[in-house]
Each structure stands twice: as C-alpha cells, then as structure tokens.
C-alpha positions, 0 to 999 in steps of 0.5 A: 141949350147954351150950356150944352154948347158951353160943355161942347166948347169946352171940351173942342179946347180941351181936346185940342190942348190934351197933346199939347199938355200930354206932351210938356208933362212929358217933358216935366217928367223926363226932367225930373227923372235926369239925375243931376250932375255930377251924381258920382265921383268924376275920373279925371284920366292922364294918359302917362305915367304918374309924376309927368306934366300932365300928371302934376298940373291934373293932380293940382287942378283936381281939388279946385274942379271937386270943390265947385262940382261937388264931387270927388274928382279923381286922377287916374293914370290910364298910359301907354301908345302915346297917350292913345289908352287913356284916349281910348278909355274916354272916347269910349265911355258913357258920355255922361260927364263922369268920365273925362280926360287930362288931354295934351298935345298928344291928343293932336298927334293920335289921329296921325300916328295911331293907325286903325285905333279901335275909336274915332280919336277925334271922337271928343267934346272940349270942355276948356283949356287949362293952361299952356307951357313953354318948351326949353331947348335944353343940353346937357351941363357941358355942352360946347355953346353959351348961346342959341346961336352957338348950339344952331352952330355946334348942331349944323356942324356936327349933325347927327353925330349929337343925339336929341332925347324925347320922351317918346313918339307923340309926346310934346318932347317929341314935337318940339325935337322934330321942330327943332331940327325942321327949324334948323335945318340939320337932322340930328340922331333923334333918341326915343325914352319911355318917358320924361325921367329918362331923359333928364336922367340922361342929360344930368349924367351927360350921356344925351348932348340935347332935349326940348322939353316942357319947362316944368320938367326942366325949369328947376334943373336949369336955374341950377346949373345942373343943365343948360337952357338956351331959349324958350319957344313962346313969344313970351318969357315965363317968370320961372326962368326971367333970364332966358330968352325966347327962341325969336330974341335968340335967333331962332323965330321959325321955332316957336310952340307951346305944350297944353293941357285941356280937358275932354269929354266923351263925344255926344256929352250932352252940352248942359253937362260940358257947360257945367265942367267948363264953370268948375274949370273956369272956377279952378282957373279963378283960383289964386292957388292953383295959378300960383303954382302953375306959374311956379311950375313954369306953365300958363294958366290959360285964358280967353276964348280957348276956356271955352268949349267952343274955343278949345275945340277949335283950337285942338282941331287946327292943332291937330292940322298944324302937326300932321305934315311934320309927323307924317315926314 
C-alpha cells in the first residue's frame, strides 16, 4: 500500500515538473542550434566614395574589428543621396550583425532632407562611436585675411560675391558651411560638389575663396601652405594643427561642431550580437595603432559613454535634433 502511494507521488511531481523541463529543454535546445557570432565575414558599409573620411578611418578600424571578431570585416563602398544608399542597404538587412554601417553625421541629416525613403532612416541600433573630428574653416592660398576676424570681416563685407564649396547636401561639409554663415550672420553663395576632392581641388587652384570641412581632408594641406586654415571648431586643439586656434579663441564661439563616425546595425539586432561589436569596437579603440594614426589623421578617438551602444544612440538622436532646423531653413 506504501509503495503504491510512493509511485503515485512521484509521478504527481513528475507531472507537475514535465513543463517545466519540457520547456528549459526547449530553450537548450534553441541555444544550441543559435550559430555563433560572427559566423561569416562582416560587411562594413561607407555610404560615399572611396578615399573619403569615413572611407579612411573605416579601412583603418576594419583590421582591428576583424582581429578580435574572428572574422573578415570588409569595407564596402555603397554611395550616392547623401549617404541614404548605403543607409538603406543596412536598415534593410537580416538584423543579424553580419551587416553593419560606417555611419557619420549624414546619418543626422537623412531623416530630415531625405523625404519618403523606402525605410525607416531611424531604423538602426549604435553599436558605439569610433572617433570625432574637428572641422576647419579653410580658404583658398590667397585669400585677403590672416585671422578669423579678418575673414568674419571680408564675409560680412562682400557676402555673396564669395563662394563657400562643400561636398554635397547633407555631408559634414555641408553642415559646417550652413553654421558658418548661421554663425556669422551673413549668406554667402553656397557651391554644392560631388565629394570632397573637388573642392580642395578647387581651392589649391584658387577657383573657390572658402571650404569648412573635416580636418582629415584638410590638415596636410594647411600645414603646407597650399591653403589657409583659420580656426577649428572644437573646444580643443587637435595635435595635428597645434598652431591653430579654435573658433571660440578666434572670436567665433557660436560656431562650434564636431564631424563623427559611429558604427550601426540593423534595427531588431538582437542586443548579444550589438554587445559583442561594441567589445571588438571597444578593442579596436584599445589599439595604439589605430589611434595613432587617428590622431595622425587630425581625428579623435573616441572615448566614454558615447562607446556605448546606449551612449552613441542617444547621442546620434540629439544630433539628429540639433541639425533639423537649420537644414529645414
């Protein structure tokens, strides 16, 4: 009799603990069949042009991101409207980490000036911010002013007799021209390029008097006469150019902005994959090598809260806001 109410018993707590156990196999098993990440080489995609900043900083940081990941990571050059292509081929990829984007502050410019995209252009998780870049207020060799002062002085006198180049609706360049003047407060004849080339073309030529551009593209260029460099507009002097001041030394405080590269991926990655990016991003930006020549390149690695996935996010979104009313003018 006592061991037939033992049997009973037992099989009550069986009964009771099958669905239970039915289920944590069932979560073993979906576990085990998740491939691990990364499973297959990584495209790493630049919205512009080979040889552009992203381009450059995106080719250095690759290596460093494959080395820790395991994976090939491969830059793939997807441009055109602004960085919006290259956008769109991310956003609508397999959210599964295997497709990512080289983003910049274009990517706080689409959702503004790019109207009915076919995706959501706020569809996308930070994975973490790579580095920071001062922009240069630039003119051409013989530009009539020594000083920031000067130039606020030829701008206001002459106006739109002088032409500002960027390199296209959208870019950082772009940004930085309509701060310039915003920051002046004098329009000037603003000269649109397809790309960042054609406009220090221009200026080495002396055929554009003004440019605002990333102190990767320009840094070289200044430091050898071949242009003239008036102020940065970071609160900071960068080591590449130690001899020019910022724009709030120069006079010019309302005129301060940084150029950004931060790496995306698609929205719904799921937040195992982003954390195990962000620990090769974090790796990379470990590497003594690659911030050497960040630095080298007139660029900032990046540091604190915006290496985070959190951090960057937010940041990208106040970024986002901070842009839309001057783009919208």
């Amino acid at each position: 009799m006592g061991g037939r109410v033992g049997v009973r018993a037992g099989a009550g707590i069986l009964q009771r603990l099958l669905p239970a156990l039915l289920i944590a196999g069932g979560l073993a098993g979906a576990a085990a069949a998740q491939p691990a990440f990364p499973s297959r080489p990584i495209s790493l995609v630049v919205g512009f042009a080979p040889g552009g900043p992203a381009d450059v900083v995106a080719r250095l940081v690759a290596p460093a991101l494959a080395a820790d990941l395991g994976q090939p990571v491969v830059v793939e050059n997807v441009s055109g409207a602004g960085g919006s292509i290259g956008q769109g081929r991310v956003a609508q990829a397999r959210p599964d980490g295997h497709t990512l984007l080289f983003g910049s502050l274009a990517q706080a410019t689409i959702p503004t000036l790019v109207r009915n995209p076919p995706f959501d252009p706020l569809a996308l998780e930070a994975v973490g911010m790579v580095n920071e870049v001062p922009m240069s207020i630039i003119a051409r060799r013989d530009f009539p002013a020594t000083t920031l002062a000067d130039l606020v002085a030829v701008v206001r006198r002459e106006g739109m007799r002088l032409n500002l180049g960027n390199a296209g609706v959208g870019s950082t360049s772009h940004l930085c021209s309509l701060l310039l003047i915003a920051s002046v407060g004098t329009p000037v004849t603003i000269v649109p390029y397809r790309g960042n080339a054609p406009v220090m073309n221009d200026l080495l030529a002396g055929t554009l008097d003004l440019g605002c551009d990333q102190t990767t593209n320009n840094a070289e260029q200044i430091r050898n006469g071949s242009i003239r460099g008036y102020a940065i507009t970071t609160p900071e002097r960068t080591s590449a150019l130690p001899d020019v001041p910022t724009t709030a030394e120069a006079g010019l405080p309302a005129m301060s902005m940084s150029g950004w590269n931060m790496i995306f991926a698609p929205a719904g990655t799921p937040a195992p994959v982003v954390a195990r990016l962000n620990r090769a991003l974090l790796a990379t930006l470990a590497d003594q090598a690659v911030t050497r020549r960040m630095v080298e390149l007139g660029s900032r690695p990046a540091a604190g809260e915006r290496t985070t996935p959190a951090g960057a996010q937010a940041f990208w979104r106040a970024e986002t806001a901070r842009w839309k009313p001057l783009l919208e003018n």
